[in-house]
Structure formats: C-alpha cells, structure tokens
VEXKEMI-587608 format. One record per residue (C-alpha): x, z, y; residue number from 1. Coordinates in nm, 2 decimals. Layout:
! residues N
[[X Z Y] NUM]
...
This chain:
! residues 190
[[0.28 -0.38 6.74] 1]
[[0.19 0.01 6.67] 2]
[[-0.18 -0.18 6.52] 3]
[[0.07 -0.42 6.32] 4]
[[0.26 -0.14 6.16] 5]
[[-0.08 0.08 6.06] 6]
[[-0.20 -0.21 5.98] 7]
[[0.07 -0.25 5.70] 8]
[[0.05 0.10 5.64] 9]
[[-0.22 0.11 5.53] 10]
[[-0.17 -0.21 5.29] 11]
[[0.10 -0.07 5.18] 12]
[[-0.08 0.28 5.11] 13]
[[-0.35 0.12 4.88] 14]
[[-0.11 -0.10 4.72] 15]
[[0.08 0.21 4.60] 16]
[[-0.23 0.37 4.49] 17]
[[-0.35 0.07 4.27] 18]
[[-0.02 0.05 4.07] 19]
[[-0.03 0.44 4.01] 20]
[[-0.38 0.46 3.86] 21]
[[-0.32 0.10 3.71] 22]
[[-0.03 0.28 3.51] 23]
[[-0.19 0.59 3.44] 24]
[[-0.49 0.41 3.33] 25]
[[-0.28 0.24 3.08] 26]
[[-0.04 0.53 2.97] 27]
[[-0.40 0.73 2.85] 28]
[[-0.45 0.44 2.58] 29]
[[-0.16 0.19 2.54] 30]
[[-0.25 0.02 2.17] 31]
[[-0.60 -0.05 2.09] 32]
[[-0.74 0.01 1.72] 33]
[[-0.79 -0.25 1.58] 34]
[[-0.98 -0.28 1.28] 35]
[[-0.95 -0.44 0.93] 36]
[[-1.11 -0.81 0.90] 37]
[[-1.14 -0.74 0.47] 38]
[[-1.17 -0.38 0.28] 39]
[[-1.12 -0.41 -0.04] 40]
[[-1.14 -0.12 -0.33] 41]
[[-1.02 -0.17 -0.70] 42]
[[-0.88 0.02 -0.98] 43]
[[-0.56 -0.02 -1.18] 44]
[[-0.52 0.09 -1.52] 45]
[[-0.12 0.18 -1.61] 46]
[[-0.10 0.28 -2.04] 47]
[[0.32 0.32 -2.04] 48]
[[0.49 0.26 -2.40] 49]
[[0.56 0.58 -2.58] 50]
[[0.67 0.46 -2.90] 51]
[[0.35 0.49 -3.09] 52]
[[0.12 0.30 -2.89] 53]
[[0.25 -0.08 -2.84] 54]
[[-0.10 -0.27 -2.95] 55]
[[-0.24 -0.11 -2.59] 56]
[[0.08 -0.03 -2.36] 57]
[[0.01 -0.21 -2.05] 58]
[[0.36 -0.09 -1.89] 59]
[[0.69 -0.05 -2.07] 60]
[[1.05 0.11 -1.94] 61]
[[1.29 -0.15 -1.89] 62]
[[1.57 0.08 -1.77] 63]
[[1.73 0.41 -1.78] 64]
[[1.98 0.58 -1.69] 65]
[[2.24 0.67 -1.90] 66]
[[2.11 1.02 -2.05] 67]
[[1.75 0.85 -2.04] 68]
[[1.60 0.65 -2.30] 69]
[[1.38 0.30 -2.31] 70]
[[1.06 0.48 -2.53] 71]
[[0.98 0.83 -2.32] 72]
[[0.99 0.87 -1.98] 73]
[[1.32 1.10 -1.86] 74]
[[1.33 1.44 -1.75] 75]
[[1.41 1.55 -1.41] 76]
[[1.12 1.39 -1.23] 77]
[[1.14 1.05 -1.40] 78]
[[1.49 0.99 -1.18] 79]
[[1.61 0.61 -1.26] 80]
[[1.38 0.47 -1.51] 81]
[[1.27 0.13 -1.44] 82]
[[0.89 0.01 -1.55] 83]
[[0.75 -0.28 -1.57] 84]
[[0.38 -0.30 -1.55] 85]
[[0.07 -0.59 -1.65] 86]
[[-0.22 -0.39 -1.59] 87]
[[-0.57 -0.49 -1.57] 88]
[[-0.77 -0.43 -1.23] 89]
[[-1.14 -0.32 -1.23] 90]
[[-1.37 -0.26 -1.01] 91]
[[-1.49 0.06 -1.12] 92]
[[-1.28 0.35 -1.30] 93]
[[-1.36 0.26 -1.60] 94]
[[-1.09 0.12 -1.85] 95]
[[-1.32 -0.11 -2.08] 96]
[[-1.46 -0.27 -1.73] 97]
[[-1.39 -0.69 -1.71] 98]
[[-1.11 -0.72 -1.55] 99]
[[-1.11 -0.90 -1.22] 100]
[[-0.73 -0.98 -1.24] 101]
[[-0.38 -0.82 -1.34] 102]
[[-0.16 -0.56 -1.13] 103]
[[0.19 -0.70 -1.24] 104]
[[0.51 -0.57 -1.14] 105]
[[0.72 -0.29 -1.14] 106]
[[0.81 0.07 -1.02] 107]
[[1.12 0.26 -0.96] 108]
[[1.13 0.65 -1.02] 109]
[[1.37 0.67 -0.71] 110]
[[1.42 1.05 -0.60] 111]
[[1.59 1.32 -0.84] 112]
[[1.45 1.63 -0.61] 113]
[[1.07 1.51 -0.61] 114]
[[0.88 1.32 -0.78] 115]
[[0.84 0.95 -0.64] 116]
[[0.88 0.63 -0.67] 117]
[[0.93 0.28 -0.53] 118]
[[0.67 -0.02 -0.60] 119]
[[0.64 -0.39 -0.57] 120]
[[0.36 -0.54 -0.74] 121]
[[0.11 -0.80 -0.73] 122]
[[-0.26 -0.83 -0.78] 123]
[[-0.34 -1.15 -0.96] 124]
[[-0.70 -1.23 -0.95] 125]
[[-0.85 -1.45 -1.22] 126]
[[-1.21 -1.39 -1.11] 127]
[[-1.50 -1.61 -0.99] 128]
[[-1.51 -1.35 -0.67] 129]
[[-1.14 -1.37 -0.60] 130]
[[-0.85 -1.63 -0.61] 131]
[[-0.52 -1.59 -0.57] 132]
[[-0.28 -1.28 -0.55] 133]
[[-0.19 -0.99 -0.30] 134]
[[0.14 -0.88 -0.29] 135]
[[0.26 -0.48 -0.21] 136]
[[0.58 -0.31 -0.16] 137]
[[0.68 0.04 -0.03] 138]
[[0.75 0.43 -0.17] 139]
[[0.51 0.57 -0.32] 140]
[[0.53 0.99 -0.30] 141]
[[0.31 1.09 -0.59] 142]
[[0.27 1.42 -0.50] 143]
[[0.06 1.34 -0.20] 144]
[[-0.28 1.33 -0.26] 145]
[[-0.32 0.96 -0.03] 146]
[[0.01 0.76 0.02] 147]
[[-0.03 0.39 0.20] 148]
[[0.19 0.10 0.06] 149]
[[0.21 -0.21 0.26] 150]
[[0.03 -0.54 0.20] 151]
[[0.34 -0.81 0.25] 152]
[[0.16 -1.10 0.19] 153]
[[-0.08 -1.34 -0.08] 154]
[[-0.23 -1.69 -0.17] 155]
[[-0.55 -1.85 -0.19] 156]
[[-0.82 -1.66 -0.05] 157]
[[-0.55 -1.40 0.05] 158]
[[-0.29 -1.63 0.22] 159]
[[-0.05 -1.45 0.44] 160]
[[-0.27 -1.11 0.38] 161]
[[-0.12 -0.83 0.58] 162]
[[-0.22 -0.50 0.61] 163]
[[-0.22 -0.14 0.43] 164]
[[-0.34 -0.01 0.09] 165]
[[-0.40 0.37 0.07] 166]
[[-0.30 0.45 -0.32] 167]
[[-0.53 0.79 -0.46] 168]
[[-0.43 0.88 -0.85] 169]
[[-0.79 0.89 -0.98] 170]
[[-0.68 1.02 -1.33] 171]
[[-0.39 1.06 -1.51] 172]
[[-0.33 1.19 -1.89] 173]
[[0.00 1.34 -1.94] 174]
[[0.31 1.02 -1.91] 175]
[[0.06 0.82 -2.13] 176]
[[-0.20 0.71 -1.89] 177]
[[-0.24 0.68 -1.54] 178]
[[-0.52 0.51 -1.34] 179]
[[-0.52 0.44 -0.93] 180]
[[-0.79 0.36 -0.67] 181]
[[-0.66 0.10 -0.44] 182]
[[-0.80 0.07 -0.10] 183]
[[-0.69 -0.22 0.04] 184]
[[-0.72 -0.31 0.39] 185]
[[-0.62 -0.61 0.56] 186]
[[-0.57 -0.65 0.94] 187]
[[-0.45 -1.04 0.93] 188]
[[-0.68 -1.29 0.76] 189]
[[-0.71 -1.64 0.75] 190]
C-alpha cells in the first residue's frame, strides 16, 4: 500500500511539473509573428483644388464647416473639411510616372486640437501587373512620421486582402500638393 501511494506520488509529482513548465513555456511567447504573404510599395499623388488650379486638381473639398469654405482648406488644423480624392498611383515618387491605377476616396480632417484625419480609400489598379482594388480605412495622425491604416479588404488578384499599410508623407508643398509612400502589407492572401 505505502509502494502504491509513492508510487502515485511520484506520478503525481511529475505530472505537476509538466503542466508548470508547459505553461511557462507558453507564457515566454504566446502569439507567433507571422509574416506578410505580399509587400507591396506605391506612391500616391494628392493636387487639392485651390481655386486656380482645376485643369490638374486630383482632390477637391466637398464639405466644410460652416466658417470654412469649398476652395481653400480651413484654419484650425483643417477641422471638418471633407475631400474627396482620384489620385494616380506610381510606383516611384515621381508625379509624371504611368500610373498603375487610381487612389479614390476620401479623407476627413477629424480633430480640432491636432492635426489628423480619417481615411477610406481604394486603390484601383488598371495595370497589366495588377487587377482589381485594395480597400483601406482608419485615422491617419499626420504628424507622425509612420502611421499604419488597415487593409479591409479587395478583388481580383487582391480578393479578401487583409492586412496593414504603413502611410510616410514623402513630400508635400504647402495645402497644394501632397505625395505618400504606401507600404502595403498583406497577412491574408488567396
């Protein structure tokens, strides 16, 4: 009987050990990083109406608030001014590049205290190396010099595209011009 009980003991003993550096083994690492299965990089060129300059604007104001105005961008960190955008995407930085597709959308200067905004866009792709569109929505704090967006979806060679897309401002002239590097990754593909 006494052989029985050390005998369980000692089952008992090793069973308890297992589960305690099963768990710690597990607490050191829980969620394993994964990584993207596409990386993608282009570059979106934004030329916003100013009044003067409609035969190239790209990206127009479609709503202001009430002390704001539909031509010029309002004060106070851009607070409430709605923009809609068709701008072409390159893959390089430079404006007169072929286009590969169009960014369309729009953003929402969202914050009176800093200056940010809110996107939802799409990149529609019209080339021979791409087909389809990726879709993006999230805040996007302008002041940072990186800010991720997610990717919420897409079709054709995209379908169901999930993932992140790291927005850097690459250049920007005055409320005229702005250009961003998108790096798109995806972690779903099919």
């Amino acid at each position: 009987m006494q052989t029985m009980r050390a005998h369980n003991l000692i089952i008992s003993l090793f069973f308890l050990i297992f589960l305690v550096s099963g768990s710690s083994a597990m607490a050191k690492n829980p969620f394993r990083a994964r990584k993207p299965c596409r990386r993608l990089v282009f570059y979106f060129h934004d030329i916003i109406y100013n009044g003067k300059n409609s035969k190239n604007a790209t990206a127009a104001i479609v709503g202001a608030p009430a002390w704001g105005n539909k031509t010029i961008l309002g004060g106070q960190n851009h607070f409430g001014d709605l923009v809609v955008f068709d701008d072409p995407i390159t893959l390089d930085n430079n404006l007169h590049s072929t286009p590969v597709g169009r960014a369309q959308g729009f953003y929402i200067y969202d914050k009176k205290d800093i200056f940010t905004s809110w996107l939802g866009f799409s990149f529609v792709f019209n080339s021979t190396e791409h087909k389809g569109s990726i879709n993006f929505a999230g805040a996007d704090p302008l002041m940072n010099k990186t800010r991720d967006i997610s990717v919420v979806g897409g079709t054709g060679d995209f379908f169901m595209a999930r993932g992140i897309a790291t927005l850097m401002t690459d250049a920007f002239e005055g409320e005229v011009y702005f250009r961003l590097r998108v790096d798109i990754k995806l972690y779903e593909c099919w």
